[in-house]
C-alpha positions, -999 to +999 in steps of 0.1 A: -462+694-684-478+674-651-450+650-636-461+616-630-466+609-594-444+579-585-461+548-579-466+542-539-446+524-523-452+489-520-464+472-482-440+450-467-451+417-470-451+400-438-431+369-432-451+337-428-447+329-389-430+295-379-433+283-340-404+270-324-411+247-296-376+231-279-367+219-245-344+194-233-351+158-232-383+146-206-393+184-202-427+177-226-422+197-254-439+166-275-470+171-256-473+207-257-463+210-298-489+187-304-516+203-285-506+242-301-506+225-339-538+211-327-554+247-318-539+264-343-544+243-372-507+228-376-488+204-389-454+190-364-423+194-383-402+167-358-365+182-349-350+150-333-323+136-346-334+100-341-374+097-345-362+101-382-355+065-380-380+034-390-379+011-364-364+030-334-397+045-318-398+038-280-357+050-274-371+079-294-398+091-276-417+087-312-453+101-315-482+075-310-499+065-345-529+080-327-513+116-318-497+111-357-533+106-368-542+137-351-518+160-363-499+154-396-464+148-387-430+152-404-392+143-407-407+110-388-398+073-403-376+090-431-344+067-431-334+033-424-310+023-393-282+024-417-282+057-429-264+089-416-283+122-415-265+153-408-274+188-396-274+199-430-297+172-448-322+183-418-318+222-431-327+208-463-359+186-452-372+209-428-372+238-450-392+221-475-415+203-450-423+238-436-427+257-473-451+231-484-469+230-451-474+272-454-486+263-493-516+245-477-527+273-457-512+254-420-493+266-394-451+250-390-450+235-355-413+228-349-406+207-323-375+186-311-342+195-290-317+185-312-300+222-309-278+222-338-304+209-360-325+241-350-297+267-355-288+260-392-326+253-399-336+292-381-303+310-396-293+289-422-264+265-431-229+273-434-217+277-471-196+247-470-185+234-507-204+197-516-179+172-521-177+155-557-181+120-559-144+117-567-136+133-537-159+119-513-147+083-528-107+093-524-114+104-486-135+065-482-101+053-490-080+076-471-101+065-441-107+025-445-082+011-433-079+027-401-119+021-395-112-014-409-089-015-381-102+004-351-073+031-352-097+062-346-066+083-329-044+072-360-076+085-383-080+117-363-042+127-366-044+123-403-072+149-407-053+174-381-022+171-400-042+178-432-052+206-417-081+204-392-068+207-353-105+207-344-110+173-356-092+165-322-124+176-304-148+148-327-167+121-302-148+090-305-156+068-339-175+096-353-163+089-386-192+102-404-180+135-392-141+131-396-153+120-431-171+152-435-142+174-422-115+155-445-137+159-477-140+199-470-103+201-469-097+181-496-126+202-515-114+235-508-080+234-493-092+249-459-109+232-429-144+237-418-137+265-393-128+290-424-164+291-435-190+312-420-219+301-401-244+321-408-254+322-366-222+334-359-227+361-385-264+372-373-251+367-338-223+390-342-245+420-368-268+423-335-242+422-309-226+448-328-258+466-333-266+462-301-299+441-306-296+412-291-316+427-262-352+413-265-375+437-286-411+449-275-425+418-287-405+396-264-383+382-289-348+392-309-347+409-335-350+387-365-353+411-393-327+390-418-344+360-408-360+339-437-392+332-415-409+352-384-396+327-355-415+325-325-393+302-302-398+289-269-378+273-244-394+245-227-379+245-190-375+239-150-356+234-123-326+211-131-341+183-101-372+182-112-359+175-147-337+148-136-364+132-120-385+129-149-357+116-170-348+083-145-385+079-146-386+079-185-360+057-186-368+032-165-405+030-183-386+028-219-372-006-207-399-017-179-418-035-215-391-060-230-408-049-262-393-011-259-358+000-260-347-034-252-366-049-280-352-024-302-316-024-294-316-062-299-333-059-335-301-032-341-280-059-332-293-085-355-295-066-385-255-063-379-252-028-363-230-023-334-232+007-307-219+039-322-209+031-356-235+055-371-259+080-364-287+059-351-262+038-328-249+067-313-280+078-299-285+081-264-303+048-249-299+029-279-255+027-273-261+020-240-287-009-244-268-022-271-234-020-252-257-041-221-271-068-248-237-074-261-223-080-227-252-107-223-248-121-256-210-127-248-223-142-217-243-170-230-277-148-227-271-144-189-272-112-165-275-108-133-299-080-110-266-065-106-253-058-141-286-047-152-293-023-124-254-008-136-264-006-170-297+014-158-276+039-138-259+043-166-282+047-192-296+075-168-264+092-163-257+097-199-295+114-199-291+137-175-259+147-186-274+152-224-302+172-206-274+197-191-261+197-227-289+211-240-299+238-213-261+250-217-268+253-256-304+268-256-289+293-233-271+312-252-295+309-280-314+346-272-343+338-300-362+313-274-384+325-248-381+304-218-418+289-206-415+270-171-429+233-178-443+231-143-470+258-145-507+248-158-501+236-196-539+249-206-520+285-200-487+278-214-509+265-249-529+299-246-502+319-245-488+304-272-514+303-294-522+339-282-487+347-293-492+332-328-521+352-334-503+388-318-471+397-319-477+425-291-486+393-271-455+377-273-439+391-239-439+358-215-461+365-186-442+363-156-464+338-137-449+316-171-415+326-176-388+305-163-356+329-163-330+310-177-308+305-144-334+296-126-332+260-140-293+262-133-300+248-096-278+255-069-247+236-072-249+223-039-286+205-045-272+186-079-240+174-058-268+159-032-291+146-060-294+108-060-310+089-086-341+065-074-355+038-090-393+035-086-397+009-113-370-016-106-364-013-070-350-043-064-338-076-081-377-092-085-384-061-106-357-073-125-369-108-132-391-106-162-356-088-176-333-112-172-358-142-179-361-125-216-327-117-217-322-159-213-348-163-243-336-141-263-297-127-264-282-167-267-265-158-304 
């Protein structure tokens, strides 16, 4: 009696391919996301953790209505000023934003630098339990009075003693996130660090395996990966950058009706720097730090205080910026492009990329190696910061003359 031949074996199924594009802040990752989705029929699923905010679009580096017109956009005007978002609620949005952007036949564009944000959404979140609202509602009380009350250490030493000695390393008056690390203990009786993040797993598998080196098609392996990643860096030299950041900053506040306008409305709507996600964000605490110190001065500044505040809000950019490379370099899915060679070839490739995985080796007359843009220590000791919009105190004029109109509460 014939045997029945076993059925063949079925094809793999290829993975639906999702571009990464990240980079740190003023290195034009924006710009180039929007011009690849353009080519390749795409939709920009935003990765910043502040453009998800009505309201707060010039501090943000928001897309224009026009380039939003364009190139359908998502994740963008999602949340009101006085809402939290978290890594995870991003993992959960993003995910969906990109299946239902695959359902309609386009391509994911990913784009933003928020590097957390990017790591859960490629490898997953952690399996951390959800909180009941019985829980979540005993830690708000556990918690109150000290935020009541300014007592952040106070707060912090509860949740170490609880059992969280990380909590100790929180930003100041993140109390979102002490919240969130109280409620996990109080959930499962251990702190956040007990649960495994699913990076830290991957990481570890191909370290072990010894695949983290990059594969033929110029990536890492990413076999257990729900999607097929194709991430790039977005880089350069660490002066340049820091050029193009002061410049940036100085234009979001060179219009009255920018960041300044913005930071003002945050303000009046009874927000205060740092209290919450969108008043922590970089530019908008610092303005809204400057506008108080008017406000308490009868709507007066002088050339001086302004110019400070500037230098400040510039510092804390650059600094973010050296945040970011450090992260993104040890993140060995991205590809690292340099931003100063001609963008028509950085899109090609790119799109080339998309289209071939056997084209996904950076050329070298693209690749920036990634300590390259980890300049000399020497020439970021001598780096100065120059102003080129307010270079003296009559650039500073129409400034202060708004700040009279304006900041007398």
């Amino acid at each position: 009696m014939a045997t029945a031949s076993p059925p063949p074996a079925e094809k793999k199924r290829n993975k639906d391919t999702v571009v990464v594009i990240s980079g740190p802040t003023g290195a034009g990752k924006s710009r180039l996301a929007l011009e690849v989705a353009r080519r390749l029929g795409g939709e920009i699923i935003s990765a910043d953790s502040v453009q998800v905010y009505r309201g707060l679009d010039v501090g943000s580096a928001k897309p224009s209505a026009a380039e939003m017109g364009a190139v359908p956009h998502h994740l963008i005007d999602i949340l009101d000023t006085t809402d939290d978002y978290s890594a995870g609620a991003f993992f959960r949005d993003a995910r969906r934003a990109t299946q239902h952007v695959l359902d309609r036949g386009r391509v994911p564009v990913v784009a933003g630098g928020t590097g957390l944000y990017l790591r859960w959404y490629i490898y997953g979140k952690p399996d951390v339990p959800q909180s009941s609202m019985d829980t979540t509602s005993a830690v708000w009380s556990e918690l109150i009075g000290f935020r009541e009350s300014g007592q952040w250490e106070e707060a912090v030493e509860l949740v170490v003693q609880a059992g969280d000695p990380k909590a100790l390393d929180l930003s100041v008056n993140n109390w979102n996130r002490l919240s969130r690390r109280l409620e996990i203990i109080r959930s499962s009786g251990s702190p956040p660090s007990a649960f495994t993040l699913p990076y830290n797993s991957f990481h570890e598998h191909h370290v072990d395996a010894k695949l983290t080196e990059v594969s033929a098609d110029g990536n890492c392996e990413t076999g257990k990966l729900d999607y097929d990643f194709f991430c790039i860096f977005l880089a350069s030299s660490r002066v340049e950058l820091y050029r193009s950041i002061d410049l940036r900053c100085e234009e979001m506040l060179a219009d009255t009706g920018g960041l300044l306008s913005e930071a003002s409305w945050l303000l009046d709507i009874g927000l205060h720097p740092h209290i919450n996600s969108a008043t922590r964000a970089i530019g908008y605490k610092q303005t809204m730090e400057y506008l108080l110190q008017c406000r308490q001065n009868g709507g007066e500044s002088t050339p001086q205080e302004f110019l400070q505040f500037l230098a400040k809000f510039k510092s804390t950019s650059r600094n973010f910026a050296k945040r970011q490379i450090t992260w993104f370099r040890n993140e060995m899915i991205y590809q690292w492009v340099d931003a100063s060679q001609p963008f028509e070839e950085v899109v090609q490739f790119i799109c080339d990329a998309y289209h071939d995985r056997g084209a996904r080796v950076v050329p070298e007359s693209l690749e920036m190696r990634r300590e390259s843009c980890m300049h000399k220590a020497r020439d970021l000791k001598t780096y100065r910061s120059e102003n080129r919009v307010f270079r003296g105190d009559d650039d500073c004029s129409h400034i202060l003359d708004w700040i009279r109109r304006t900041q007398r509460k």
